[in-house]
C-alpha positions in Angstrom: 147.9 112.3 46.9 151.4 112.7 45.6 153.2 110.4 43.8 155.8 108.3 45.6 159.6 109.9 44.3 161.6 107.2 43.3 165.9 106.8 44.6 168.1 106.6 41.7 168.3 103.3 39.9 171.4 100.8 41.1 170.5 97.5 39.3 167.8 95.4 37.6 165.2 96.4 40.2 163.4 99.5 38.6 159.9 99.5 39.0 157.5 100.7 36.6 154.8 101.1 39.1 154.8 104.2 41.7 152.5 103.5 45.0 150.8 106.4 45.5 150.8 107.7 49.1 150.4 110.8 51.0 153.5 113.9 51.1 156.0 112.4 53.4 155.2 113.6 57.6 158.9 113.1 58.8 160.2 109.9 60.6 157.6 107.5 62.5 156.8 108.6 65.9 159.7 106.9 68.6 162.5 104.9 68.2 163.4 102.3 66.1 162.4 99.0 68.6 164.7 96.2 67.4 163.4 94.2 70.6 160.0 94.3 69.2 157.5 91.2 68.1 159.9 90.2 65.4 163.1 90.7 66.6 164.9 87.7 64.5 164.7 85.3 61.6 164.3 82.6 63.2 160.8 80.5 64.1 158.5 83.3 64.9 156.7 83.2 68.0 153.2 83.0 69.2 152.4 81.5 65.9 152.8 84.6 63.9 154.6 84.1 59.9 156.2 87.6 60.4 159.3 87.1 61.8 161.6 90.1 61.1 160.5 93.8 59.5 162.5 96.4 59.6 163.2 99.6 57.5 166.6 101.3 55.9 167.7 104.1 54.2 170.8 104.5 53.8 172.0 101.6 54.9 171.1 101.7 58.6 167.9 101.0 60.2 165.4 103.3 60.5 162.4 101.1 61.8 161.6 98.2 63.4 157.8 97.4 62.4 155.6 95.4 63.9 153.1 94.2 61.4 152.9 94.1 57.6 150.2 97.3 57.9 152.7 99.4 59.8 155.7 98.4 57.1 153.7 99.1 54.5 153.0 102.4 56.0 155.9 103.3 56.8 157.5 102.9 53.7 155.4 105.3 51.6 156.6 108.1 54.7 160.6 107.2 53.5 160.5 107.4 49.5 164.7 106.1 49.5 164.0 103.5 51.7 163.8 99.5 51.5 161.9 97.2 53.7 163.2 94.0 54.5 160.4 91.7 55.5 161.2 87.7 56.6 158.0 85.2 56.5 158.2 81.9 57.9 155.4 79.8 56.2 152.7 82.8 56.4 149.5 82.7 55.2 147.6 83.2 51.8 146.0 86.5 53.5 149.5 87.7 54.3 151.1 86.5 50.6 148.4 88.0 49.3 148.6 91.3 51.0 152.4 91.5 50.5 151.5 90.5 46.4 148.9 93.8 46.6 151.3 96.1 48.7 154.3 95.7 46.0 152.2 94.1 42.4 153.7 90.9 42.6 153.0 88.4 39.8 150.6 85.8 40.6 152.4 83.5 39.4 155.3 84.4 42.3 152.6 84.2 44.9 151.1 80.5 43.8 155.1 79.2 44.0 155.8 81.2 47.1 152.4 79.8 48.9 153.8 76.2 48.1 156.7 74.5 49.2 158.7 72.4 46.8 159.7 74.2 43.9 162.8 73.4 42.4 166.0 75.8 42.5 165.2 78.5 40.1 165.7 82.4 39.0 162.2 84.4 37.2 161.9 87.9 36.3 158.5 89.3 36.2 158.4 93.0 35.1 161.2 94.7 37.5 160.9 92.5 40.1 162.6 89.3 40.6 161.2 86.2 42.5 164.5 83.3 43.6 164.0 80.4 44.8 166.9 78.6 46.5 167.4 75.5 48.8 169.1 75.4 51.4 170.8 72.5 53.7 172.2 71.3 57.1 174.2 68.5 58.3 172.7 67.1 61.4 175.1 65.2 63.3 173.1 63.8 65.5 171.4 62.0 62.8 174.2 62.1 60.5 171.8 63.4 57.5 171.0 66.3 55.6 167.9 68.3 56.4 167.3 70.4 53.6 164.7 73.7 53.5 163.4 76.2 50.8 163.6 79.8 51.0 161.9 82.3 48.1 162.8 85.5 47.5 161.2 88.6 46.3 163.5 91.6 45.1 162.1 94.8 44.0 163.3 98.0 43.7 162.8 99.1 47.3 161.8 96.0 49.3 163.5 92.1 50.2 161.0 89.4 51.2 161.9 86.3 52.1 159.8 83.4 52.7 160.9 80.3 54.7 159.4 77.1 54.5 161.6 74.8 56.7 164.2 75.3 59.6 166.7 76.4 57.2 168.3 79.0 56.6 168.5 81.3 59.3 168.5 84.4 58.0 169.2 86.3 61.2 172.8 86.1 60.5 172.8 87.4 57.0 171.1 90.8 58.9 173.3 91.3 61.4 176.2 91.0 58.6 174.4 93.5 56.5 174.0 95.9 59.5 177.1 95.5 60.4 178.1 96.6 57.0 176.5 100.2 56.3 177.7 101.0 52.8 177.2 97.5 51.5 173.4 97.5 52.6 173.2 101.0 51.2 173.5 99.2 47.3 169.8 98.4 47.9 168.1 95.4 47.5 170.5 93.5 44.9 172.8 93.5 47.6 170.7 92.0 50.1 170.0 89.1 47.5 173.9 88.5 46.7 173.7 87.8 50.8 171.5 85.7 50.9 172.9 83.5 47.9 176.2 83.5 49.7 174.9 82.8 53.1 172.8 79.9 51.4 176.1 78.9 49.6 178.4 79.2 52.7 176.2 76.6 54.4 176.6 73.9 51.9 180.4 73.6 53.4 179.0 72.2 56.9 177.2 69.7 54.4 180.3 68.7 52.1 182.3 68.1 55.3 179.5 65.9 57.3 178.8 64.1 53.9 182.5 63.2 53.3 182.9 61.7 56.7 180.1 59.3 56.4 181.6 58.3 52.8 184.5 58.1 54.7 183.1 55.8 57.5 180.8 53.9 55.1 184.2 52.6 53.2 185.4 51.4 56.3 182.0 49.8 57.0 182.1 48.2 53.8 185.7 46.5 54.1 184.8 45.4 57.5 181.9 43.4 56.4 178.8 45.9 58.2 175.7 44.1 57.0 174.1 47.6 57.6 176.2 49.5 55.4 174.0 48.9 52.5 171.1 50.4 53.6 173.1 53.8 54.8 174.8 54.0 51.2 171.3 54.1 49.6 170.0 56.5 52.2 173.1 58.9 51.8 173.1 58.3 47.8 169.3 59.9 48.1 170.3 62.7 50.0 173.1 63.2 47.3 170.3 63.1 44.5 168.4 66.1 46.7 171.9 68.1 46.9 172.3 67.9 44.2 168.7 69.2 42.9 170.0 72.3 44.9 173.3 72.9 44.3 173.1 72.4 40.2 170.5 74.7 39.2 172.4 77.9 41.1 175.2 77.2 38.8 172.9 78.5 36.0 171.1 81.1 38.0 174.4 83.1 39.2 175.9 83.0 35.2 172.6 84.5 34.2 172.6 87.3 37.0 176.3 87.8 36.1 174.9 88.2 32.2 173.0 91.3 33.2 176.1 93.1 34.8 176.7 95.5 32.2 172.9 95.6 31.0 171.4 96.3 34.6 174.6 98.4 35.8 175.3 96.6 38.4 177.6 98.2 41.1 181.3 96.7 40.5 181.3 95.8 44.6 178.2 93.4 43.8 179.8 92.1 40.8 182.7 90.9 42.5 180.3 89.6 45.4 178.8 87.0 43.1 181.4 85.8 41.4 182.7 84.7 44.5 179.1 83.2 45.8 179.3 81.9 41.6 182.9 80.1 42.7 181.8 78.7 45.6 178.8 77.0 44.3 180.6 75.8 41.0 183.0 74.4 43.8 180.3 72.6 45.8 178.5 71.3 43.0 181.3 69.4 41.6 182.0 68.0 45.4 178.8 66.5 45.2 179.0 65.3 41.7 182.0 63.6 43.0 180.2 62.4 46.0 177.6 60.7 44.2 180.5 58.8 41.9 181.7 57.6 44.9 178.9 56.3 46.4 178.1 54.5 43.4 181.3 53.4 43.3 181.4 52.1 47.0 178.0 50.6 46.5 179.5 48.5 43.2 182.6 47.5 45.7 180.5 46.6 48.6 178.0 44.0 45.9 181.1 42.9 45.0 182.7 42.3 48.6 179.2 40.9 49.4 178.7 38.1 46.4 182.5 37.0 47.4 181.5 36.4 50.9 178.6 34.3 49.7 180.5 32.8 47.4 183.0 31.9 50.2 180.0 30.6 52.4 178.6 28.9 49.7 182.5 26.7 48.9 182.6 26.7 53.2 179.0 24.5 52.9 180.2 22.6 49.8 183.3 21.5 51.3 181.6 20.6 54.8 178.6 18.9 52.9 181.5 16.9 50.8 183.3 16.1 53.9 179.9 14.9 56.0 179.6 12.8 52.6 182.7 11.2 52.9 182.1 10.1 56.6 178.6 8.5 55.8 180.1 7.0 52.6 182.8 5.2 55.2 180.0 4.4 58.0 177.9 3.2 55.3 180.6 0.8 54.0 181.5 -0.4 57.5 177.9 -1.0 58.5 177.4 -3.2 55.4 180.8 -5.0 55.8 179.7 -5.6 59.2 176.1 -6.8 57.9 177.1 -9.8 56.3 178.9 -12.1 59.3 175.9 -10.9 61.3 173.5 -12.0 58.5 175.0 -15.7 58.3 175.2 -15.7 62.2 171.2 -14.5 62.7 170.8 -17.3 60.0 172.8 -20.7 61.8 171.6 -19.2 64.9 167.8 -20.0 64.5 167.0 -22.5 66.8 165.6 -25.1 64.2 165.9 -28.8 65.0 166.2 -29.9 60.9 168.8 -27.4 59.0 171.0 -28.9 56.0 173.9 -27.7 57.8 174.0 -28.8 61.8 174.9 -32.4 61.2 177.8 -31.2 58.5 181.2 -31.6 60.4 182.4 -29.0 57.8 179.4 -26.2 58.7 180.9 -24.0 61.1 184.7 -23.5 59.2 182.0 -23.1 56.3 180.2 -20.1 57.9 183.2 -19.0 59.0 184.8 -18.6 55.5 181.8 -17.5 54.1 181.5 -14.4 56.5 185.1 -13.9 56.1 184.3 -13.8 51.5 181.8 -11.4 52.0 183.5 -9.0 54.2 186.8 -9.1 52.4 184.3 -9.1 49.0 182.4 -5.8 50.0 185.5 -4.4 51.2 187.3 -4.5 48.2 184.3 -3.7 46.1 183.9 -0.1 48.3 187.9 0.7 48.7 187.7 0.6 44.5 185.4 3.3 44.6 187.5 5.2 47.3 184.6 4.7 50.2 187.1 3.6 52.6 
């Protein structure tokens, strides 16, 4: 057994540990098989968590694996090599064979096994462990899905492990492939790509989330009852973007911190500060989204207690008005109650009643319908109901 020779140092990523492994034996037998099991980083198929391996040196791939075992051997066969290996929600056995193959911290392995961990940058020994979330806008749905992604970065291997649909990481390879002497930096540059492909697809997200604040303000002036319910739903989302877009703020200053400490090429350098710009940028969007949303959702309460308001005078005035009509019927009806009193009364068929042998009676009834009518009348037009 010899031990494993060690390429010259680039960046943070020097590893105190050597794997020991036998004297190299030349390349792997046959050709590098890009069309293999794993040939993207997307979904993997048949169920598998592997979905890309692949070996460089030099910046250009050398091997296409097609299992964990095989990387792992062929890696100790290329001592200047890197292996880039992409999980999609693998297994303990598998996390815990990559956390053998490269000593990585237990502590890395129990985050990486779980989903949901916040946005956040550790160092453990020479290695570091990211983890980032990432987002899409879904138009068909007009939300944001958002996924998780962790990252392990040594000083010869990437592994990435995706729990969600995003972010598709297939791009980000084909980029670095396409780009020889970048991917030759090592593994620090393959990190800086991810973080800017991360980044990059938070601008889909801005775009999609300022047209619905755009439509929602229309909803709002127009009167939407619904509009309520899709401003707390989108103010959520906000809060979650926010979860994800904040913490990288931190986490690219403190990679930038180590420039000088870690020797960090000047090509990288300048690589994050523009990933560091862009998130800066997109973090203060969404600051300024949720303002906005709380602002809209203030206007629309508003908007809303003024329509009530208005339907509430609307009912007042109709219930005032329906008043005022019974007020005259009731009058009326009264008025009209008293001649039809006297005349029910003096139309009783009695045979002895003071008043039938009185040759005064009827102008009497007469006059005294006429009292009352004009009485009641001028009692109800003094309190204005007629």
């Amino acid at each position: 057994m010899t031990e494993r020779r060690v390429r010259p140092a680039l960046s943070p990523m020097k590893h105190a540990w050597r794997r020991q492994s036998p004297p190299p034996a030349g390349p792997p037998a046959g050709p590098p098989t890009p069309g293999g099991p794993a040939a993207s980083d997307g979904v993997p198929r048949d169920g598998a968590s592997v979905v890309h391996a692949a070996l460089y040196r030099d910046g250009r791939r050398v091997s296409t694996p097609d299992s964990l075992a095989e990387t792992f051997r062929q890696l100790r066969e290329y001592p200047s090599g890197m292996a880039w290996i992409g999980l999609h929600r693998p297994s303990e056995g598998e996390i815990h064979s990559l956390a053998a193959e490269f000593d990585l911290h237990p502590l890395a392995v129990e985050d990486a096994l779980e989903a949901h961990q916040r946005p956040k940058l550790e160092r453990y020994g020479e290695t570091l462990f990211v983890v980032l979330r990432a987002a899409r806008y879904l138009d068909a749905a007009e939300e944001v899905d958002f996924g998780e992604l962790h990252v392990f970065v040594g000083q010869d291997f990437v592994i990435t492990v995706r729990h969600g649909a995003a972010p598709d990481l297939s791009a980000v390879r084909r980029r670095m492939e396409a780009a020889p002497e970048l991917l030759a930096l090592g593994p620090e540059a393959v990190l800086y790509a991810i973080l800017d492909a991360v980044v990059d697809g938070y601008a889909p997200v801005v775009e999609g989330v300022q047209n619905d604040i755009d439509e929602i303000e229309t909803e709002v002036f127009r009167g939407d009852p619904e509009v309520s319910r899709r401003i707390y739903e989108l103010s959520r989302e906000m809060v979650e973007f926010q979860r994800a877009t904040r913490p990288l703020v931190g986490m690219l200053h403190s990679l930038m911190a180590g420039f000088a400490k870690y020797r960090t090429d000047e090509e990288l350098q300048r690589y994050l500060r523009d990933v560091a710009d862009h998130v800066t940028h997109t973090s203060e969007r969404v600051d300024g989204f949720r303002q906005a949303l709380a602002d809209i959702l203030t206007v629309n309460s508003t908007l809303v207690t003024q329509q009530q308001n208005a339907e509430m005078r609307a009912l007042a005035e109709a219930g005032f008005e329906q008043n005022e009509e019974i007020k005259k019927i009731s009058s009326w009806a009264a008025i009209l109650f008293a001649p039809t009193l006297v005349g029910t009364i003096y139309g009783m068929n009695f045979e002895h009643m003071p008043e039938l042998g009185w040759s005064f009676g009827y102008p009497f009834a007469i006059g005294l319908m006429g009292v009352v009518c004009a009485s009641l009348y001028v009692i109800f037009k003094r309190r204005d109901w007629l």
